[in-house]
Each structure stands twice: as structure tokens, then as C-alpha cells.
Backbone as CSV, one residue per row, in Angstrom:
resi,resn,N_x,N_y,N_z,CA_x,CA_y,CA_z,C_x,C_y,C_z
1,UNK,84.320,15.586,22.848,83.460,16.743,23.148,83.554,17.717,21.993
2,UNK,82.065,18.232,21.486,82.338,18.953,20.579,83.239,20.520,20.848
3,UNK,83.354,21.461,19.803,84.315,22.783,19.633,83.237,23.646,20.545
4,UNK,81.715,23.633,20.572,80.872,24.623,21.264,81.122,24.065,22.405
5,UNK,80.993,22.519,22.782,80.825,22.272,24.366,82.332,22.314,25.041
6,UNK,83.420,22.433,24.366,84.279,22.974,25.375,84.321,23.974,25.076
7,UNK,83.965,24.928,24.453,83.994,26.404,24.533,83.391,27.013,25.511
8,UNK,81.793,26.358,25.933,81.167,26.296,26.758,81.611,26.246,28.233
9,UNK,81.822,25.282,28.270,82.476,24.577,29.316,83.999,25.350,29.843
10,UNK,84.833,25.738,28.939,85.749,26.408,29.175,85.014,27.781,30.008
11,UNK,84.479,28.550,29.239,83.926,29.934,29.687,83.166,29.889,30.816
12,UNK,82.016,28.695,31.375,81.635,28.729,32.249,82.541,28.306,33.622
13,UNK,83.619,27.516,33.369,84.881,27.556,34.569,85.651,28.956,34.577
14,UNK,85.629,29.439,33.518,86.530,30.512,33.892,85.683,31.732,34.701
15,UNK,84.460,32.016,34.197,83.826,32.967,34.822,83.546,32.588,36.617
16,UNK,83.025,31.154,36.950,83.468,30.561,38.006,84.239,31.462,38.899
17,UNK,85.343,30.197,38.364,86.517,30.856,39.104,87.097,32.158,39.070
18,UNK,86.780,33.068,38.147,87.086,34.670,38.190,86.189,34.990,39.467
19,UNK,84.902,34.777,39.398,83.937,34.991,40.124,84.157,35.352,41.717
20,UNK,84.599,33.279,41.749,85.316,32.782,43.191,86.411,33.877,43.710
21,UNK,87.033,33.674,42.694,88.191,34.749,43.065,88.048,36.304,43.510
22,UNK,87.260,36.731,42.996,86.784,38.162,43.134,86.275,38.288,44.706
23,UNK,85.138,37.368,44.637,84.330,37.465,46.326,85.576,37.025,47.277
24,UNK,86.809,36.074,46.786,87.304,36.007,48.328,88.078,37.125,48.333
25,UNK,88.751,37.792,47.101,89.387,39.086,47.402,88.674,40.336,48.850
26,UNK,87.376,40.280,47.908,86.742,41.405,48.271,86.443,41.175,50.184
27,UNK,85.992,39.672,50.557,85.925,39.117,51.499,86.903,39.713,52.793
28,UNK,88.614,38.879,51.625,89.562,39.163,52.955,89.907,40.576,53.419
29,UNK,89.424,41.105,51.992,89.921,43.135,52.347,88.563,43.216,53.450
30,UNK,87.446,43.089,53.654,86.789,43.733,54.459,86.299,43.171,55.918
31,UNK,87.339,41.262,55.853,88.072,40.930,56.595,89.244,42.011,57.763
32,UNK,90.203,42.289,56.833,91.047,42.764,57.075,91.042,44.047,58.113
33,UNK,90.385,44.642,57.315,89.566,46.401,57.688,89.236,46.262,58.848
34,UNK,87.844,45.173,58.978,87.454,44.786,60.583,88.690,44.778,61.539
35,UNK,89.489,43.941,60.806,90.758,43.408,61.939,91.328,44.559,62.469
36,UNK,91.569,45.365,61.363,92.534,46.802,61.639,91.242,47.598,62.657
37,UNK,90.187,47.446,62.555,89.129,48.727,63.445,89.079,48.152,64.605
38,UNK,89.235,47.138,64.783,88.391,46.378,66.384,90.137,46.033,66.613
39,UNK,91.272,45.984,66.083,92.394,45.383,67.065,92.493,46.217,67.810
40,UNK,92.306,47.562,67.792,93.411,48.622,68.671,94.057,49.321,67.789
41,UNK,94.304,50.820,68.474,95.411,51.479,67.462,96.950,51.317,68.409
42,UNK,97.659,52.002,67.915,99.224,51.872,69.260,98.836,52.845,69.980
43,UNK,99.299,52.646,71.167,99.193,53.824,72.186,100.149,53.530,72.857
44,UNK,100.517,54.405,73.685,101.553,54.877,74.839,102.428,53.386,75.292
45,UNK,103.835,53.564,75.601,104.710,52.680,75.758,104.283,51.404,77.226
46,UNK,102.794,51.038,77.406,102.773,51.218,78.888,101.675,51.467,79.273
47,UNK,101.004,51.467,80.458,100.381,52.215,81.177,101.396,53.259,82.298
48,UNK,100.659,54.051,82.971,101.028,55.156,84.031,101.888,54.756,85.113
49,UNK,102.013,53.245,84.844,103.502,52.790,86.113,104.681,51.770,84.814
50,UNK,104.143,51.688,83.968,105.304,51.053,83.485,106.401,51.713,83.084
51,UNK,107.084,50.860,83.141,109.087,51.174,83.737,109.574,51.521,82.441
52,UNK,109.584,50.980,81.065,109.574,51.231,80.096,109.157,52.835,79.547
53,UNK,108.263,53.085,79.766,107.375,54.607,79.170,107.842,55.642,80.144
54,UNK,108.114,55.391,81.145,108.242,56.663,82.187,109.679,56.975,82.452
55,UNK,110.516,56.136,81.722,112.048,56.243,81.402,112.502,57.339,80.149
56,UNK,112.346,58.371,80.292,111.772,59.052,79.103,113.365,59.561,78.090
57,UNK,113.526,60.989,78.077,114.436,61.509,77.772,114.531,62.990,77.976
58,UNK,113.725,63.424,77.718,113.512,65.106,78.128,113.337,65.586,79.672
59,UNK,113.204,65.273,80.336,112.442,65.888,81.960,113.538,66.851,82.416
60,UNK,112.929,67.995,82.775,114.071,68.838,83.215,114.171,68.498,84.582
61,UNK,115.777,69.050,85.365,115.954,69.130,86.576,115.390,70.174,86.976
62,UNK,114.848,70.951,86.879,114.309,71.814,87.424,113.171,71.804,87.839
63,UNK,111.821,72.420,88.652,110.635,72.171,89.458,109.715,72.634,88.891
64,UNK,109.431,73.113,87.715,108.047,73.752,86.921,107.861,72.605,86.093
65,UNK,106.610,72.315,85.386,106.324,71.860,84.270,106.611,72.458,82.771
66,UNK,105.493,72.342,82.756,105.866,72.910,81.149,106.132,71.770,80.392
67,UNK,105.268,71.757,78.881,105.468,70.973,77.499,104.978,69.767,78.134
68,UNK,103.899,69.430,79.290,103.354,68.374,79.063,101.811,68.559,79.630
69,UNK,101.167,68.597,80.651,99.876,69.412,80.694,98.881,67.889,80.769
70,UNK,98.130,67.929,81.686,97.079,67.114,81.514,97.152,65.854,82.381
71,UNK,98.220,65.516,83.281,98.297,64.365,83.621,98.959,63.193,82.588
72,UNK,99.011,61.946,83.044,99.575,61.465,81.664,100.802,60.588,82.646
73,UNK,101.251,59.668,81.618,102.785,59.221,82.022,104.368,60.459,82.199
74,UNK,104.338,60.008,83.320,105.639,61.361,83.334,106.670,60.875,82.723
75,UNK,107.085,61.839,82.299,108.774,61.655,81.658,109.291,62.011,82.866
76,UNK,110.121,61.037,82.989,111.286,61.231,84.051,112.834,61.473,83.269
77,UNK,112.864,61.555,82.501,114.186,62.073,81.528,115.112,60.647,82.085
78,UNK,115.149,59.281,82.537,116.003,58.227,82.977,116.770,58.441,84.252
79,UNK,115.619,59.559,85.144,116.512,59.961,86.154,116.588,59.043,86.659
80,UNK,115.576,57.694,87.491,115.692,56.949,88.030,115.874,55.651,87.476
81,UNK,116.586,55.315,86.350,116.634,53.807,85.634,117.817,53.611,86.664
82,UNK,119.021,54.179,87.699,119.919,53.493,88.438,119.692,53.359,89.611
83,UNK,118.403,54.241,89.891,117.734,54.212,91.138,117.543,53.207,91.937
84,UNK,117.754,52.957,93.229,117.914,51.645,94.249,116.105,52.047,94.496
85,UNK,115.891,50.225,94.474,114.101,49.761,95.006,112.986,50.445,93.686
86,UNK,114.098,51.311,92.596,112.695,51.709,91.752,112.857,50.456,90.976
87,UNK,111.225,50.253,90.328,111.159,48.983,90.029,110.357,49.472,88.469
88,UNK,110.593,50.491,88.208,109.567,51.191,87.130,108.578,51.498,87.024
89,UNK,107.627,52.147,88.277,107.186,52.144,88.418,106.431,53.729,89.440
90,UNK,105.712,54.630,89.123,105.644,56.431,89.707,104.765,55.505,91.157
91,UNK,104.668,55.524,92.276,104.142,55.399,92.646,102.204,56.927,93.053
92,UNK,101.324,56.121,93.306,100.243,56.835,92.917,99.510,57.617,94.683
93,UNK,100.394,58.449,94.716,99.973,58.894,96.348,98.949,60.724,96.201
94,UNK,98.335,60.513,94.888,97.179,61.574,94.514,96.257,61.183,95.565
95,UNK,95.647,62.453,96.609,94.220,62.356,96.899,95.078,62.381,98.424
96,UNK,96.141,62.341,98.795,96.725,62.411,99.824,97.236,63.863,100.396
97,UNK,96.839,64.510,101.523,97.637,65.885,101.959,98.811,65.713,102.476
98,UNK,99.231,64.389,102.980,100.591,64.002,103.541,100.971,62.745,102.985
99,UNK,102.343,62.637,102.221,102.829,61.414,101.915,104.304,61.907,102.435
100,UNK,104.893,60.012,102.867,106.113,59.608,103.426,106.854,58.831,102.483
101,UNK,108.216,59.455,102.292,109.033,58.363,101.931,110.290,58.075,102.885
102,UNK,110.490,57.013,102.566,111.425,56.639,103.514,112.597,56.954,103.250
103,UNK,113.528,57.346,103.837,115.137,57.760,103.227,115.872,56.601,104.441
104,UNK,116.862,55.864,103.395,117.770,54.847,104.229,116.432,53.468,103.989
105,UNK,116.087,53.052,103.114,114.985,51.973,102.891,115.850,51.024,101.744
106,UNK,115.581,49.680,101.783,116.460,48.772,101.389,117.364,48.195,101.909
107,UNK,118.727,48.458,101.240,119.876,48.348,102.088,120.860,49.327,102.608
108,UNK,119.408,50.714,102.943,119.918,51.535,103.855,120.305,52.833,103.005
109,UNK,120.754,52.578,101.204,120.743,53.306,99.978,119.675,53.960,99.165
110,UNK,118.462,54.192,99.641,117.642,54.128,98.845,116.776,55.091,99.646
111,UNK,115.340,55.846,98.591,114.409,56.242,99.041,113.289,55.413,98.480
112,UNK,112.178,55.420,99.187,111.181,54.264,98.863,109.974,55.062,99.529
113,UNK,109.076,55.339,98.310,109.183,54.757,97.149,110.250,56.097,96.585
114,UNK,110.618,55.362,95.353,111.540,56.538,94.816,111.021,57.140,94.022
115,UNK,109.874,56.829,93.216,109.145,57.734,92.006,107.672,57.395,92.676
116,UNK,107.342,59.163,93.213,106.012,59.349,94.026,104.991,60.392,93.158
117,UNK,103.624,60.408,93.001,102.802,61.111,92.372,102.258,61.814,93.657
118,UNK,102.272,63.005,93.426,101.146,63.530,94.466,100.506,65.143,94.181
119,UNK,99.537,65.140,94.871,98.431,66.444,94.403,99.190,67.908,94.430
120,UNK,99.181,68.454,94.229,99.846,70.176,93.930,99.346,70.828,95.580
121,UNK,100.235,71.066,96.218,99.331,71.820,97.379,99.819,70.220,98.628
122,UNK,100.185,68.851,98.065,100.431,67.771,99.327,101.867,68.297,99.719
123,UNK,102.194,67.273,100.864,103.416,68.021,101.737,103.636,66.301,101.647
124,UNK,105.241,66.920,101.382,106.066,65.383,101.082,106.993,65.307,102.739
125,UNK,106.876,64.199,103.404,107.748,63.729,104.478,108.567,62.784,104.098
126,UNK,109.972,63.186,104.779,110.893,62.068,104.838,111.634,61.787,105.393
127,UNK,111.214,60.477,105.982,111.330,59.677,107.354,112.101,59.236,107.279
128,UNK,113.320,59.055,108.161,114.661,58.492,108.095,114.182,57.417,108.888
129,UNK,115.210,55.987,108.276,114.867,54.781,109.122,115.837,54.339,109.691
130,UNK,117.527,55.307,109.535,117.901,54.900,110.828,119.514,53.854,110.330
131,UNK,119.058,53.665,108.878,119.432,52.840,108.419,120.818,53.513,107.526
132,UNK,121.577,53.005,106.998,123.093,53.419,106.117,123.758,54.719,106.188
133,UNK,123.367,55.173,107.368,124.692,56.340,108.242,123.760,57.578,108.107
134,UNK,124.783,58.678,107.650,123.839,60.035,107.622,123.616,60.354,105.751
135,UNK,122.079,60.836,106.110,121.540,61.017,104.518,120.981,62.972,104.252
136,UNK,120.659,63.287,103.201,120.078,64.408,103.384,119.097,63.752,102.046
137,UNK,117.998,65.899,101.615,117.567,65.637,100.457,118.018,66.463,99.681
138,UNK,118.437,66.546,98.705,118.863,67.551,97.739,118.607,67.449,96.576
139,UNK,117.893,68.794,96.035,117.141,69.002,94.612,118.374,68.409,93.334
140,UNK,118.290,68.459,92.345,118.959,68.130,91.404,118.597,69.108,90.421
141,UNK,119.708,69.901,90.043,119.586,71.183,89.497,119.224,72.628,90.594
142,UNK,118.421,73.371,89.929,118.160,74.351,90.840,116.691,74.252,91.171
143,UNK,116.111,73.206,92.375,115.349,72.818,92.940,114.799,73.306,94.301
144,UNK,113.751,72.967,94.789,113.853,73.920,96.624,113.707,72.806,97.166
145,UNK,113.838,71.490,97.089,114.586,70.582,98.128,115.830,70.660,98.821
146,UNK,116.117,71.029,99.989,117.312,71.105,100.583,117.143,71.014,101.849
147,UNK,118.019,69.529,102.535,117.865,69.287,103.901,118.597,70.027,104.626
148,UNK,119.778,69.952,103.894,120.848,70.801,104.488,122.049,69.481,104.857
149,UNK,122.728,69.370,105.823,123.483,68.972,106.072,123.542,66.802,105.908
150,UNK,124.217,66.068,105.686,123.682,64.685,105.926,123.504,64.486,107.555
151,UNK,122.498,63.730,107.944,122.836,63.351,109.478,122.084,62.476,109.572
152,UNK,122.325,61.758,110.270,121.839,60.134,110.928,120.772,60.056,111.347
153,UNK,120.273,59.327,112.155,118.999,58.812,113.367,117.595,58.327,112.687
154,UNK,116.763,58.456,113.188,115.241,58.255,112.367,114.253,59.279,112.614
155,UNK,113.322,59.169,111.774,112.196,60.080,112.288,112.093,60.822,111.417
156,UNK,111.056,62.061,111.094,110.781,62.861,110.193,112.260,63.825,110.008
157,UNK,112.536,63.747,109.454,114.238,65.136,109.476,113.820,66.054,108.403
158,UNK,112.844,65.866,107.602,112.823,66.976,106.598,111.088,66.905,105.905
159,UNK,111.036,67.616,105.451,109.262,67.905,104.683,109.205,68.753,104.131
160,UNK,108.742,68.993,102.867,108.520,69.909,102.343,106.984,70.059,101.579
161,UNK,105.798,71.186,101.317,105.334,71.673,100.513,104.464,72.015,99.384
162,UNK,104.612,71.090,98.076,104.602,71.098,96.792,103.768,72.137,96.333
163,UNK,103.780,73.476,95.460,102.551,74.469,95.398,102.711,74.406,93.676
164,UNK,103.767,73.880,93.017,103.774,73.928,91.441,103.983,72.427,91.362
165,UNK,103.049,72.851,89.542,102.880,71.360,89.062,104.814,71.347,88.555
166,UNK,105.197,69.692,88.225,106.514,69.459,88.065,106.884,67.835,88.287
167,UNK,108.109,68.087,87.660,108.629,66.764,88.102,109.932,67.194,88.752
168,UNK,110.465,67.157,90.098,111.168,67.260,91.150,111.899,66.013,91.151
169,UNK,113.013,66.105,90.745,114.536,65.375,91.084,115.059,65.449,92.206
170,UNK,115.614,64.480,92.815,116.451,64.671,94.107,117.649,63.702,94.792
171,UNK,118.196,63.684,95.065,119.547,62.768,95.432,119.740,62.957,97.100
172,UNK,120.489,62.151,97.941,120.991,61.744,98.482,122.379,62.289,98.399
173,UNK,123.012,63.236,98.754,124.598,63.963,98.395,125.627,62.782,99.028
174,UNK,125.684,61.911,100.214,126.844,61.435,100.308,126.279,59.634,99.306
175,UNK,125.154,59.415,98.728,125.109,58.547,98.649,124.407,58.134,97.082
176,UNK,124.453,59.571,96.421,124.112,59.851,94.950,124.475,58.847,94.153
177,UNK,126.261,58.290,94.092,126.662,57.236,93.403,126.254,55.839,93.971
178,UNK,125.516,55.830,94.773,125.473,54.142,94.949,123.591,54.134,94.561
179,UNK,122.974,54.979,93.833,121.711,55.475,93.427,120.705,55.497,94.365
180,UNK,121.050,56.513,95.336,120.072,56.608,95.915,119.580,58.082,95.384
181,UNK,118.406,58.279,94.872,118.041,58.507,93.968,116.053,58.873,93.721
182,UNK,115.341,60.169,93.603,114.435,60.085,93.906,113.525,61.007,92.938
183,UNK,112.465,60.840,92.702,111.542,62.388,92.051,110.127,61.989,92.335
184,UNK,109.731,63.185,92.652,107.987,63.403,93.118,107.418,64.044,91.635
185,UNK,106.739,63.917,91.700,105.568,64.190,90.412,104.795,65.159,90.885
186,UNK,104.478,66.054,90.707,103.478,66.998,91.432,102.352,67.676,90.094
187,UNK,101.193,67.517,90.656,99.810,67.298,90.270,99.615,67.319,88.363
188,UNK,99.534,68.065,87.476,98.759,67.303,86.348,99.626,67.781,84.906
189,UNK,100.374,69.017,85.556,101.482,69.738,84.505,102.531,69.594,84.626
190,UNK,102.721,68.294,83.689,104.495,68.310,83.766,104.977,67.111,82.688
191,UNK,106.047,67.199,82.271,106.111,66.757,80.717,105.986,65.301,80.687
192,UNK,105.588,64.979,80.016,105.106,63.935,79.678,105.349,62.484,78.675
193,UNK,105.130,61.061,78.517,105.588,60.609,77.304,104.374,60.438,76.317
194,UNK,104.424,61.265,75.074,103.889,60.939,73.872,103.708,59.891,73.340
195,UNK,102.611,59.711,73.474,102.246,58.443,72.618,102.681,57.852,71.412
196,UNK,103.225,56.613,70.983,103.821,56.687,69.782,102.673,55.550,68.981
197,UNK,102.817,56.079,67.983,101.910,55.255,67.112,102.213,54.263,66.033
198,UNK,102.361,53.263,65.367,103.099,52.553,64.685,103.158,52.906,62.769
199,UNK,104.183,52.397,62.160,103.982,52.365,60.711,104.715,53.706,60.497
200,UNK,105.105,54.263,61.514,106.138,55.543,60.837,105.530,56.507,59.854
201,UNK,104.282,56.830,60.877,103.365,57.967,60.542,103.038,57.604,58.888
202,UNK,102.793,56.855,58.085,101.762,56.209,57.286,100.824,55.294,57.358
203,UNK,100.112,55.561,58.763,98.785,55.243,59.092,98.899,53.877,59.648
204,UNK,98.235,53.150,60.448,98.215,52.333,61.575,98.855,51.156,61.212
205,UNK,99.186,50.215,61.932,100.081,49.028,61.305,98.838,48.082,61.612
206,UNK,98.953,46.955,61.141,98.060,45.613,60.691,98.334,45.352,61.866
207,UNK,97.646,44.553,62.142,97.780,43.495,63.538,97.952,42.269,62.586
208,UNK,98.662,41.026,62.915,99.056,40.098,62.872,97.751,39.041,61.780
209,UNK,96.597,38.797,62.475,95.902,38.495,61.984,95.291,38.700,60.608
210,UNK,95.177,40.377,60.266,94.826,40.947,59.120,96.041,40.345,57.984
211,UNK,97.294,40.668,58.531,98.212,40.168,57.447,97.930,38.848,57.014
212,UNK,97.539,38.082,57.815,97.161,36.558,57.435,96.023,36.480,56.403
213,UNK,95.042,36.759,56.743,94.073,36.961,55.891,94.506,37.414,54.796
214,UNK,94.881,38.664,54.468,95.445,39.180,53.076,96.516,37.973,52.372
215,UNK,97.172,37.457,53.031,98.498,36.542,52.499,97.254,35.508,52.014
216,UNK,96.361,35.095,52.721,95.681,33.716,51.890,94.616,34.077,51.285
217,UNK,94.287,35.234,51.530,93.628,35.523,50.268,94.381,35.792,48.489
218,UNK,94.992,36.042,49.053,96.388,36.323,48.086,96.414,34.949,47.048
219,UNK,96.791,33.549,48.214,97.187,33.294,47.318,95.914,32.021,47.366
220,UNK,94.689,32.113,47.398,93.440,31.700,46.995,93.118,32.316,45.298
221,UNK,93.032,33.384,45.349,93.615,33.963,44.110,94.023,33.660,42.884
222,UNK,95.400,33.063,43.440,96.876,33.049,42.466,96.641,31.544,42.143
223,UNK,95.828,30.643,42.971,95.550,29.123,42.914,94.265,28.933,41.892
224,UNK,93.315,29.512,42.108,92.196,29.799,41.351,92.593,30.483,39.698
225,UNK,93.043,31.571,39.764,93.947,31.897,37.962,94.705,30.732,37.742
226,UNK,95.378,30.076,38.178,96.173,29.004,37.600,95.301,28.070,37.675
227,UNK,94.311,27.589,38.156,93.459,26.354,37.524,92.906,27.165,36.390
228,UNK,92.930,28.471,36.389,91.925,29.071,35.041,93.080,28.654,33.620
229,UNK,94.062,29.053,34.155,95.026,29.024,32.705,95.156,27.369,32.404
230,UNK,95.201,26.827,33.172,95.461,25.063,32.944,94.194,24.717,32.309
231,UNK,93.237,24.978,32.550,91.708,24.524,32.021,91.751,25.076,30.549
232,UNK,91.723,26.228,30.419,91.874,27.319,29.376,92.867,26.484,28.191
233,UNK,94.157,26.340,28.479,95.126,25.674,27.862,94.943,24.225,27.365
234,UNK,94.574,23.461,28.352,94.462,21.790,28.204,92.773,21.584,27.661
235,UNK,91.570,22.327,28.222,90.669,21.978,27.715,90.284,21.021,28.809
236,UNK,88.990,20.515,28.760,88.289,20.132,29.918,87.426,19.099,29.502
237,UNK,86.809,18.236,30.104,85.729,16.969,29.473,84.492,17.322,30.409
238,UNK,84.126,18.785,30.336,82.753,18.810,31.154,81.945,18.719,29.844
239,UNK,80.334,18.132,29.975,79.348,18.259,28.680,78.143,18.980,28.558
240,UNK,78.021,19.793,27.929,76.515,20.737,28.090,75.616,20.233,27.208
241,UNK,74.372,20.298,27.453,73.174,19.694,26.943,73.026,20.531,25.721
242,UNK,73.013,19.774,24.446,72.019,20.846,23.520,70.809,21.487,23.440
């Protein structure tokens, strides 16, 4: 082959494959982009009953809200992760003027449900079943739950209220250590878990897929320049017409 026709021939593979190379770059980046817009961004640990997100760290013992506002996953500050029958889960008793929980439910240790949502202005009952001797209710911290004394039998023994938004802690006094264990949620102000977002606040993380794409585009690339330098180097037996 003459000095023009592999010169030829050289330059028209290389522009080629520069070419090739360029469009799949450009391809997998706007590949990628898609992937990152349509996967999802991160959001919240959870939805509004998962056991995970509502295990929080902050929640005060005390009965006001404050620093969370809007409804939302409650922070329960881990009051109830030893809690007997909670399963991780607030139960959703909004839209109700009267909700019951049971005190002495399980194996007689427990209130059920133990993590209750309800409207600002509902009145909480709690129905003794009779069950694991004498129980009371008592706030945790400085709360206005107070049954008063423990005592036995079944039936309504106590009710209270709710007129502020909050998250309301409460125990069981002779039976606190074996976790019996409880908190009401009351209506839309009260702290909350923040959403966490991924990549450590330098902007959204890839989903799985996008990384793939970039990696073989990558090395579509790196395969394509190295047939350029081998061609380039060794020379080629393609023939162009005079």
C-alpha cells in the first residue's frame, strides 16, 4: 500500500473511531442524567409507620410540640424500640373523637396499640383487659397523664383529652421495666424525622444503573483509543481509490 493510502486510511480510522467514541461518551452522560431524573431522589427513612424512621433521637418527654410542624413521621426519640407488641409502627387513629388502647394486651405487659396518632381535641381511652395484675398510666417526664394509683380489673379505668399538638410518652409504673411502654401523637405539630438525602450534601447519589452506564461507557472509550493507537502504530492494509 502506497505512503498516501495508508495515510489515508490511517486518518480516516482514526477520525472514525474518535468520532465513535465521542457519540457514545456524549450518549452515556445523557443516559446517565435521565437515570439520575426519573430514579428518585432519597427521601425519608420509610414511610409514616416504618419502625426504622420513627425511632428517632430527639422527641421530648414532655407534651407540646415544637421543631417539627406539619404532620410528617414522628420522632419518637427510641421511646418505644423496647416497647412490648410495638412492631414499628404509629398506629393511624386520625379522624376519630374516641380511640382505645388496651392496657394489660399481649402477655398482659403491654399497651396496644402502643404508638397511636390521633386528632388534637380526640379523647384517648384505656381499657384494662383484666390481664397481668394492677396497671396505671403515667406521663413520662412532666406530662398530664396520670391514673393515679396501679389497680386491677377491666373496663375503661382512665381517659383522657388531647387539646395540644405533641408527642406524649407514657409508662406503666409497676411494669415500666418489662416495657410496657406507650406514646400518642397528637394532631400535626410535633417533631419530626428529617428527611435525609444521600451523597453527603454534594448533590444526589447515582442510582445503580447510571453508574453502569458511565463504567461502559468508560471503557468503550478506552477500547476504541487503543484500537486508534495500534492502527496508528502498526499501519493498516485498507485501499483508497485514486
Amino acid at each position: 500500500m502506497s505512503d498516501r493510502s495508508e495515510d489515508v486510511s490511517r486518518r480516516g480510522f482514526l477520525m472514525a473511531t474518535a468520532g465513535g467514541a465521542a457519540a457514545a461518551g456524549v450518549a452515556g452522560t445523557a443516559a446517565a442524567q435521565e437515570t439520575t431524573q426519573t430514579g428518585g431522589t432519597a427521601t425519608a427513612n420509610g414511610t409514616a409507620t416504618n419502625g426504622t424512621a420513627t425511632n428517632g433521637t430527639s422527641a421530648p418527654e414532655g407534651t407540646e410540640g415544637g421543631g417539627g410542624g406539619g404532620g410528617g413521621i414522628p420522632d419518637l426519640g427510641g421511646y418505644l424500640d423496647g416497647a412490648n407488641t410495638y412492631g414499628g409502627s404509629v398506629t393511624d387513629k386520625t379522624g376519630q373523637s374516641t380511640v382505645t388502647v388496651q392496657v394489660g394486651a399481649g402477655d398482659g405487659f403491654a399497651f396496644s396499640p402502643a404508638g397511636v396518632h390521633v386528632d388534637n381535641g380526640a379523647t384517648v381511652q384505656w381499657e384494662w383487659t383484666g390481664e397481668g395484675g394492677a396497671h396505671n398510666v403515667v406521663s413520662e417526664g412532666e406530662g398530664p397523664l396520670d391514673s393515679g394509683s396501679p389497680v386491677g380489673g377491666s373496663g375503661v379505668q382512665y381517659e383522657h383529652t388531647f387539646e395540644e399538638d405533641g408527642i406524649y410518652n407514657y409508662y406503666c409504673s409497676p411494669h415500666k421495666g418489662q416495657g410496657m411502654l406507650g406514646s400518642v401523637v397528637v394532631g400535626t405539630d410535633y417533631p419530626t424525622i428529617e428527611p435525609q438525602s444521600g451523597g453527603g450534601g454534594g448533590g444526589p447519589a447515582l442510582p445503580g444503573s447510571a453508574k453502569a452506564i458511565g463504567v461502559a461507557t468508560a471503557l468503550v472509550m478506552s477500547a476504541s483509543l487503543g484500537l486508534s493507537y495500534i492502527f496508528m502504530k502498526y499501519g493498516g492494509d485498507y485501499e483508497v481509490d485514486e
